[in-house]
C-alpha positions as CSV (number, residue, x, y, z in Angstrom):
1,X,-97.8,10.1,2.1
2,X,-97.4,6.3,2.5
3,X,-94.5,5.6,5.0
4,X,-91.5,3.8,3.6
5,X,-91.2,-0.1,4.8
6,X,-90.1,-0.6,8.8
7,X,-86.5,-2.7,8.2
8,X,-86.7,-5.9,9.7
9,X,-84.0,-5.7,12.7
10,X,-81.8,-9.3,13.6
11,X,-81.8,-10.0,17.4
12,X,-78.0,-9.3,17.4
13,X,-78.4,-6.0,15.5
14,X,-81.5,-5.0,17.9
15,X,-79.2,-5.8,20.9
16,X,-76.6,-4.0,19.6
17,X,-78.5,-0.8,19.3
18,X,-79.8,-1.7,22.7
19,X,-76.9,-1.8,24.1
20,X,-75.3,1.6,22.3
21,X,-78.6,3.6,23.5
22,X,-77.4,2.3,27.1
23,X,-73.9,3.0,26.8
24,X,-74.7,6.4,25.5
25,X,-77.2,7.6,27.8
26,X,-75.1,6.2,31.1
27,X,-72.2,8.7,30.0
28,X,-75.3,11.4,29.4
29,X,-76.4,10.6,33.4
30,X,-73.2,11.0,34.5
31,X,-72.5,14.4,32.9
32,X,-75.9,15.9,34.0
33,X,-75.7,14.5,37.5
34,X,-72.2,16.7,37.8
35,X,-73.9,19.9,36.4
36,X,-77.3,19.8,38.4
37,X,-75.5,18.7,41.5
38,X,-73.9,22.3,41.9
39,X,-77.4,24.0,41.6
40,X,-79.2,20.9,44.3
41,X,-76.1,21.5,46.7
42,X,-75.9,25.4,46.4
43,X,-78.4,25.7,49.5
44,X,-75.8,24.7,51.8
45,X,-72.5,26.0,50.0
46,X,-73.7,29.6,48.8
47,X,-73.0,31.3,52.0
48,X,-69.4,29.7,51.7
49,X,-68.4,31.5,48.7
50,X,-70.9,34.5,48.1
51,X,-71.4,35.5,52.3
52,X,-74.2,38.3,52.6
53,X,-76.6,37.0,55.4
54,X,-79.5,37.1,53.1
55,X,-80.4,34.2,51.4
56,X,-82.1,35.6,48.4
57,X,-79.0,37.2,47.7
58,X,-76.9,34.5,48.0
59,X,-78.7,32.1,45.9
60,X,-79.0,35.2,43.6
61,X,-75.3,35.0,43.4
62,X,-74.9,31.2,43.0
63,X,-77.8,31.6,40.3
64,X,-75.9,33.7,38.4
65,X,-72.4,31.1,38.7
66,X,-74.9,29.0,37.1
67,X,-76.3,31.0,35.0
68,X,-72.4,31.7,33.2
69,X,-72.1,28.2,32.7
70,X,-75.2,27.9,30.4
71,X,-73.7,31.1,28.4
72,X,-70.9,28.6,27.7
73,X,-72.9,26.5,26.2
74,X,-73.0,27.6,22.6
75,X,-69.3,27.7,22.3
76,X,-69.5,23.9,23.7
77,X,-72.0,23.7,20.8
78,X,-69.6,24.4,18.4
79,X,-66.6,23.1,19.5
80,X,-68.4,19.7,20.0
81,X,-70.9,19.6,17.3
82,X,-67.8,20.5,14.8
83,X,-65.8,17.3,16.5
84,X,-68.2,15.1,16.2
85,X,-69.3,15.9,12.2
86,X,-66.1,16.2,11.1
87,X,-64.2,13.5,13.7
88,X,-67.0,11.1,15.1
89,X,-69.9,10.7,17.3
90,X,-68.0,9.0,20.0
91,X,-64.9,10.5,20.1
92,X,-66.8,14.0,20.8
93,X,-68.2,12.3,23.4
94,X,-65.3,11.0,25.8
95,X,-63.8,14.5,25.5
96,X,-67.2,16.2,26.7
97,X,-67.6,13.8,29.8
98,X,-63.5,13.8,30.7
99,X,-63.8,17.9,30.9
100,X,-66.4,17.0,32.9
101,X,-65.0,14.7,35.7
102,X,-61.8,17.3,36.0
103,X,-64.2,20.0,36.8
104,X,-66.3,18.5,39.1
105,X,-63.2,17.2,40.7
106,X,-62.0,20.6,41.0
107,X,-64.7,22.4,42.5
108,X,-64.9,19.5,45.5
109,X,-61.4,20.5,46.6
110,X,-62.4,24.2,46.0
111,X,-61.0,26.4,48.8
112,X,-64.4,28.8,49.7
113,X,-64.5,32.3,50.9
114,X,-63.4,32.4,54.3
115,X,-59.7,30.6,53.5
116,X,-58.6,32.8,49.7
117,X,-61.4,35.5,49.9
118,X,-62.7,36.8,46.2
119,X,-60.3,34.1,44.6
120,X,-63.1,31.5,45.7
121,X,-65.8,33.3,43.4
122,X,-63.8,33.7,40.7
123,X,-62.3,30.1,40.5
124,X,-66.0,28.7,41.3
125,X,-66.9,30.9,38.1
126,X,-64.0,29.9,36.3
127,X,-64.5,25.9,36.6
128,X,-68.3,26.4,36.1
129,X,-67.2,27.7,32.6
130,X,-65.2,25.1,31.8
131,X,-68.1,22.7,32.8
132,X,-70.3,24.4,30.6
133,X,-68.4,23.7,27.6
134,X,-68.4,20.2,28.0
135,X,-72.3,20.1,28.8
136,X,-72.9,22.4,26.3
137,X,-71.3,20.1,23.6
138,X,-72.6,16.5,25.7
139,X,-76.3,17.4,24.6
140,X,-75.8,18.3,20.8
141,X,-73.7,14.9,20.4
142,X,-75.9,12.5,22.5
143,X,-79.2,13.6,20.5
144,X,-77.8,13.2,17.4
145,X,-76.0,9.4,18.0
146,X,-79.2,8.3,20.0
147,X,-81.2,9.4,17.3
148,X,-78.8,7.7,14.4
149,X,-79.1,4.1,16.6
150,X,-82.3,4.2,17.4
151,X,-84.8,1.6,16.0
152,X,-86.9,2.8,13.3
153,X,-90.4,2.8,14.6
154,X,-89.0,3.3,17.9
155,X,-87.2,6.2,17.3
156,X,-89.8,8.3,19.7
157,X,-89.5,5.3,22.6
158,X,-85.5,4.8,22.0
159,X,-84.7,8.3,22.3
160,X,-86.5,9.0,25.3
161,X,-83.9,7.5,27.2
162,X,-82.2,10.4,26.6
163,X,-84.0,12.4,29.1
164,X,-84.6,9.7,31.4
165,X,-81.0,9.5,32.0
166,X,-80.7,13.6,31.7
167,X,-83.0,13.8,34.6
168,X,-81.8,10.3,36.1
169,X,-78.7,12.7,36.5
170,X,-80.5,15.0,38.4
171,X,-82.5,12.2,40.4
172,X,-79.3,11.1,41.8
173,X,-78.2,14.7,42.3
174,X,-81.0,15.7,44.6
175,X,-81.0,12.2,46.0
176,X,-77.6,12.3,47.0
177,X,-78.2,15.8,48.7
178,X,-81.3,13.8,50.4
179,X,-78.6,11.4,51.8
180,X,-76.3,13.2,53.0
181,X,-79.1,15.5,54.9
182,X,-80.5,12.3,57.1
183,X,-76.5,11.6,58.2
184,X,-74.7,15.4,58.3
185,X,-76.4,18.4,60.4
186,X,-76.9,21.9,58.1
187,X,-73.8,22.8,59.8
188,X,-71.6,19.7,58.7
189,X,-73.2,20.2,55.4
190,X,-72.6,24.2,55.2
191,X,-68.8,23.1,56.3
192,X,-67.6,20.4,54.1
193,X,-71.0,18.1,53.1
194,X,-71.4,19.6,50.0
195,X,-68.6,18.6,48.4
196,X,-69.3,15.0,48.3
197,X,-71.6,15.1,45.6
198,X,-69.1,16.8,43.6
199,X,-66.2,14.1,44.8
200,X,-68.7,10.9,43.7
201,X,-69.9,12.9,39.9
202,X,-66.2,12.8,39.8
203,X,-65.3,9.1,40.0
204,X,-68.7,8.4,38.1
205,X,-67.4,9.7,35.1
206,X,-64.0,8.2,35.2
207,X,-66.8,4.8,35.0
208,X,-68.5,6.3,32.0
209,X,-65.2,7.1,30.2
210,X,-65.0,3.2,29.8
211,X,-68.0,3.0,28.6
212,X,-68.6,5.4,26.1
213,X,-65.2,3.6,24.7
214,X,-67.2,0.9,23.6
215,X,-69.5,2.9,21.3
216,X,-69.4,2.3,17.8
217,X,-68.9,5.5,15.3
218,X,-72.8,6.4,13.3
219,X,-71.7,9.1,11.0
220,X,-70.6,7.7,7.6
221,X,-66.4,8.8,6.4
222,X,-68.2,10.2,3.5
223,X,-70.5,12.7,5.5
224,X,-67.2,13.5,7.8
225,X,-65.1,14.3,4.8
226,X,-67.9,16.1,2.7
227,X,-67.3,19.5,1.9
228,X,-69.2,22.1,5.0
229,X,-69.0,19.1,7.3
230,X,-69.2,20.6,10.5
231,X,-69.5,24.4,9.6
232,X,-71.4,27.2,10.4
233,X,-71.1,28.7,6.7
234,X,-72.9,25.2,5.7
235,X,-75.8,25.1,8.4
236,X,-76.5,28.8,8.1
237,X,-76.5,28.8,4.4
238,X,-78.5,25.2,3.6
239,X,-80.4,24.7,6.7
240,X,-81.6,28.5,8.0
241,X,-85.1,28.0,8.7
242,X,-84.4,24.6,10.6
243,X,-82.1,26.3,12.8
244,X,-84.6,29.0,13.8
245,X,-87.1,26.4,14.3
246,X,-85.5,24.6,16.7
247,X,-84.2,28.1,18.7
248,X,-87.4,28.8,19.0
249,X,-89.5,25.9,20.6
250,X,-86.0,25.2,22.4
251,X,-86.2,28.7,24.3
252,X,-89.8,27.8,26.1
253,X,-88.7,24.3,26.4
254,X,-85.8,25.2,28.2
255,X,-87.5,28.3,30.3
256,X,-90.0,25.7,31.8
257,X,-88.1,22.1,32.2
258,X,-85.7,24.5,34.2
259,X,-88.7,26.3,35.9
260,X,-90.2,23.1,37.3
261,X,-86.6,21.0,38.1
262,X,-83.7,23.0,39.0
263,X,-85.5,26.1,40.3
264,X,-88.2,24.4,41.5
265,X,-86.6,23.7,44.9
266,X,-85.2,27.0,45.7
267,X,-89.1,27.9,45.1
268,X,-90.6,25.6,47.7
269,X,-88.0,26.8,50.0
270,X,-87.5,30.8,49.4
271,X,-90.8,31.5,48.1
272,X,-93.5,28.9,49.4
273,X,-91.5,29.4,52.8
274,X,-91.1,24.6,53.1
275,X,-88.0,23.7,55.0
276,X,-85.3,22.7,53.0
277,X,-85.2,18.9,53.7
278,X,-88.7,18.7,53.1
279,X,-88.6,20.2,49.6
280,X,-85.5,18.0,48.3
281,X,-87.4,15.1,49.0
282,X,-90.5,16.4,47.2
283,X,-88.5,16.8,44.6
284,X,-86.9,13.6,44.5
285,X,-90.1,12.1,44.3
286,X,-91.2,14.4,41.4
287,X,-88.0,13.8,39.6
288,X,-88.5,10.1,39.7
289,X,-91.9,10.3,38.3
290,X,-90.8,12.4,35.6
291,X,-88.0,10.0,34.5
292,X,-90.6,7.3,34.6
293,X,-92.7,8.9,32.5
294,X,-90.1,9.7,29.6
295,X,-90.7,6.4,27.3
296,X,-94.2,6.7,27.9
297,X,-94.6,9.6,26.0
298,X,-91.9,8.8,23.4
299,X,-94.4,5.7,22.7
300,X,-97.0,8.7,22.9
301,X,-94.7,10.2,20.0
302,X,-94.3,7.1,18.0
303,X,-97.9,7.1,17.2
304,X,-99.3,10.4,17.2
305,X,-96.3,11.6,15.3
306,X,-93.8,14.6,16.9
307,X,-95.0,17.4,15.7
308,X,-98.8,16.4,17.6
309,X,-96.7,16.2,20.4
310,X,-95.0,19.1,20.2
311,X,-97.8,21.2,19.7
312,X,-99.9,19.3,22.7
313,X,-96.5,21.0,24.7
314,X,-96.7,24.8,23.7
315,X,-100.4,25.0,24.4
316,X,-100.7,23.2,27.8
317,X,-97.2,24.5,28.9
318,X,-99.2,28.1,28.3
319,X,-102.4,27.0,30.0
320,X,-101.2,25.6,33.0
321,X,-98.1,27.6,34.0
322,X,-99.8,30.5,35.8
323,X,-102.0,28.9,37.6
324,X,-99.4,26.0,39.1
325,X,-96.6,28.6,39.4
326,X,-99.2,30.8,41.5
327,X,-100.7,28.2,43.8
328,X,-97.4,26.7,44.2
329,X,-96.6,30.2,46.0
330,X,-97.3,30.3,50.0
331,X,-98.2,26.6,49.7
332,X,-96.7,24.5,52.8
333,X,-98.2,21.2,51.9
334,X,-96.3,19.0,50.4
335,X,-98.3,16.7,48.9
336,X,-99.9,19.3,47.1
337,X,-96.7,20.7,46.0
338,X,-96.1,17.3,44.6
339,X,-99.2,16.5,43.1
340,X,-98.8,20.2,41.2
341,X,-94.7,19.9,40.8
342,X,-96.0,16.3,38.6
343,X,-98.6,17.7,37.0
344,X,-96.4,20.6,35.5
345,X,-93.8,17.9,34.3
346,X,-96.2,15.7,32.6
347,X,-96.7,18.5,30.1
348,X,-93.2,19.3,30.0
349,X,-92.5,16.0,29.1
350,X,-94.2,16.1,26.1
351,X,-91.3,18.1,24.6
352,X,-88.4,16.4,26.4
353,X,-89.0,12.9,25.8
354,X,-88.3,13.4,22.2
355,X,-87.0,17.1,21.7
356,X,-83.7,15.6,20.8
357,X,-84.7,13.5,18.1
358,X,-87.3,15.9,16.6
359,X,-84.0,18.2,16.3
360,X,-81.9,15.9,14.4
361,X,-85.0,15.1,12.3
362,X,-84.4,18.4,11.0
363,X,-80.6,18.3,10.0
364,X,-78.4,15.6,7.6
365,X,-75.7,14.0,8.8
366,X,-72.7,16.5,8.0
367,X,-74.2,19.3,10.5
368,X,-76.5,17.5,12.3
369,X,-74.5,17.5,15.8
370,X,-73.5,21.2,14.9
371,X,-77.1,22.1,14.1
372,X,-78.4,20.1,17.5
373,X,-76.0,21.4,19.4
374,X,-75.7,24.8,18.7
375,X,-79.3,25.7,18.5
376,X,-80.1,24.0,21.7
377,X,-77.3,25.7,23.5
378,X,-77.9,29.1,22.7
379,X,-81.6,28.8,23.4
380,X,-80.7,27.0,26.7
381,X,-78.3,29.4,27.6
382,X,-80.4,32.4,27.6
383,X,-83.5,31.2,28.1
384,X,-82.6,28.0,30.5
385,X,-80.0,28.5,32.2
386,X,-81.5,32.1,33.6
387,X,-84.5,31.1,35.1
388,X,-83.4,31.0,38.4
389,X,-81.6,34.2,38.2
390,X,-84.8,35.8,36.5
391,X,-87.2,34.4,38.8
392,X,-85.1,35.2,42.0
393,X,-84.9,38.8,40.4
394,X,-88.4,39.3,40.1
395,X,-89.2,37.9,43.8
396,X,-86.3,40.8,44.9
397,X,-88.0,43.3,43.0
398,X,-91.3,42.4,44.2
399,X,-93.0,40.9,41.6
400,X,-92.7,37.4,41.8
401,X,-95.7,36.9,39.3
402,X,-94.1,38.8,37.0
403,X,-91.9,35.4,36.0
404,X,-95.5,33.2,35.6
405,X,-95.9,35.7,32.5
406,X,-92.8,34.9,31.0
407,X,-92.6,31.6,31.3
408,X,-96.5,31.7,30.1
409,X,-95.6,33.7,27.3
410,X,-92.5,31.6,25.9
411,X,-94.8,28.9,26.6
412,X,-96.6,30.6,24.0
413,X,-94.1,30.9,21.6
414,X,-93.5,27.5,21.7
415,X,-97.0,26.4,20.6
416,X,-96.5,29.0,17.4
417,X,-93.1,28.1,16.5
418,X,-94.2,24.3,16.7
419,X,-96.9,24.4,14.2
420,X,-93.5,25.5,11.6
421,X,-92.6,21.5,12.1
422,X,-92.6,19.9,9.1
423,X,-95.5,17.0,8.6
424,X,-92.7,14.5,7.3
425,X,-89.2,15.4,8.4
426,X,-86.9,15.3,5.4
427,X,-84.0,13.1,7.9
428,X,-83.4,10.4,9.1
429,X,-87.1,8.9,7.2
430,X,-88.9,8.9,10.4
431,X,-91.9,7.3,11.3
432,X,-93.8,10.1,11.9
């Protein structure tokens, strides 16, 4: 099929596009940067809220807080993905990252434990919640606008910068843990260090608010007001077998970009046995890398077309995942560690860099942020956002390698359920 013409872009429209992808994406950074920064900082503040004297069990515990916060997610879905089809793009987005800034606010002033006893859990749980709504609608919203601004041709490049901000977020959450560690001792941080990060997401966001109020609104008055826009009856009647779809290539997706990034340090530390400090800053480093490496393989996208990609994910992700996840275990060399940790994210990257647009390929404009949203959320929440708890119950029951499987296995899934993406997208007239 011959691809339709590439439109020729004015420097003022190209710069303005530029611009939106950058005032977009700085509001996405801010919003991840909150939610990562409570599973980076949970080494030092899990013994303040769930007290045991055994670690495992206490991250178990703070894994699990975080855990409930991805099962808000598909109600975040919703509720966003329904604002922004039926009210805007943009407007969807300043509520998503103001919910966010008043609940990272709250959990830095957070009495713990020791001061209102089993109140502490429960209002941790409670604010974690509310922070999973608005994450849960931030990603549905941003995928879709990126992907509606982004030049054509470009669309695999432009919407990379999705995830590079996504994990710039967690960059600077982990980097700010790495900070604080070279100027607080454990016991400074255990005491009151650890909110910081939470105090600084907080203001950040307040900076984003004003930026995100500069957006211009993508979806058409016509698409807002059509009749469905925004509905579940709509997308589950018209659009069945894209929703699947993208449920299930999003549930290995999830499972392993949380495998290698958020769990990954509680792995070096509870599992391979490295001292805390050392593993945040392996992680940093491996973080960074993987940011870098985002546009890269959206170019990689832009010309061997998404669905390559996609497929080049599932099968390596199923490879590879064993064998990393089971020299990974007992190692105490860093550089290895890194070398491995980098490895691991270069496949993951193959899905990340453009997993938002090859979802909103799949949806018109009248559900697309619904249909983004929602399917990404509920295959994030079960799959995603329990991969620390499922991993740290495995390595309590024994059978640590029992989670290499699964993650191999979804890995698997994904390679199956990616050969269902259609050649030529019938949205957005892609390039590939």
């Amino acid at each position: 099929m011959q691809e339709p013409p590439q439109p020729q872009y004015t420097a003022e429209e190209r710069r303005k596009r530029v611009f939106a992808i950058i005032s977009a994406s700085s509001g996405n950074l801010v919003e991840w940067f909150d939610f990562y920064v409570y599973s980076f900082a949970s080494i030092y503040f899990a013994s303040q809220f769930f007290p045991s004297g055994n670690a495992t069990a206490e991250f178990l515990k703070s894994a699990a807080v975080f855990a409930v916060g991805f099962l808000m997610r598909p109600i975040g879905g919703w509720m966003f993905g329904r604002l922004a089809d039926r009210v805007g793009r943009k407007k969807s987005m300043l509520v998503s990252v103001l919910m966010m800034c008043g609940g990272s606010l709250a959990i830095a002033v957070l009495p713990t434990y020791a001061s209102i006893g089993v109140a502490a859990p429960v209002l941790l749980l409670i604010i974690r919640m509310f922070q999973g709504l608005s994450v849960g609608g931030e990603y549905g919203t941003t995928a879709t606008y990126m992907s509606e601004v982004a030049l054509r041709g470009q669309r695999g490049f432009f919407s990379s910068f999705q995830y590079v901000t996504l994990i710039g977020g967690q960059l600077l959450a982990v980097l700010t843990i790495v900070i604080l560690e070279q100027f607080l001792s454990t016991a400074e941080l255990k005491a009151w260090g650890w909110r910081v990060p939470f105090a600084v997401g907080a203001v950040a966001a307040l900076v984003s608010l004003m930026l995100r109020r500069t957006l211009h609104e993508t979806i058409k008055a016509e698409d807002r007001n059509s009749e469905g826009a925004g509905t579940l009856a709509n997308l589950f009647k018209h659009h069945r077998p894209a929703f699947l779809t993208v449920l299930g290539y999003t549930a290995g997706g999830s499972l392993i970009f949380y495998t290698f990034t958020t769990y990954m340090q509680k792995y070096l530390v509870n599992t391979a046995g490295m001292p805390a400090k050392t593993a945040s800053v392996v992680m940093t480093g491996c973080l960074f890398l993987y940011m870098c490496m985002q546009p890269l393989f959206g170019m990689l996208a832009d010309r061997i077309g998404r669905r390559h990609s996609m497929m080049l994910f599932g099968a390596l992700g199923a490879l590879a995942t064993y064998p990393i996840l089971a020299i990974l275990h007992g190692n105490t060399s860093p550089l290895l560690a890194f070398v491995l940790i980098t490895v691991a994210l270069a496949i993951v990257s193959l899905y990340t860099s453009i997993s938002g647009l090859v979802k909103a390929e799949m949806f018109p404009p009248e559900v697309r942020a619904l249909g983004v949203g929602l399917s990404y959320a509920i295959s994030n929440a079960i799959f995603g956002g329990s991969a620390e708890f499922v991993g740290l119950s495995f390595k309590n029951l024994g059978h640590e390698s029992w989670f290499y499987v699964y993650v191999t296995v979804m890995m698997a899934i994904a390679f199956l359920v990616s050969l269902r993406l259609p050649k030529t997208p019938s949205y957005l007239h892609t390039d590939h």
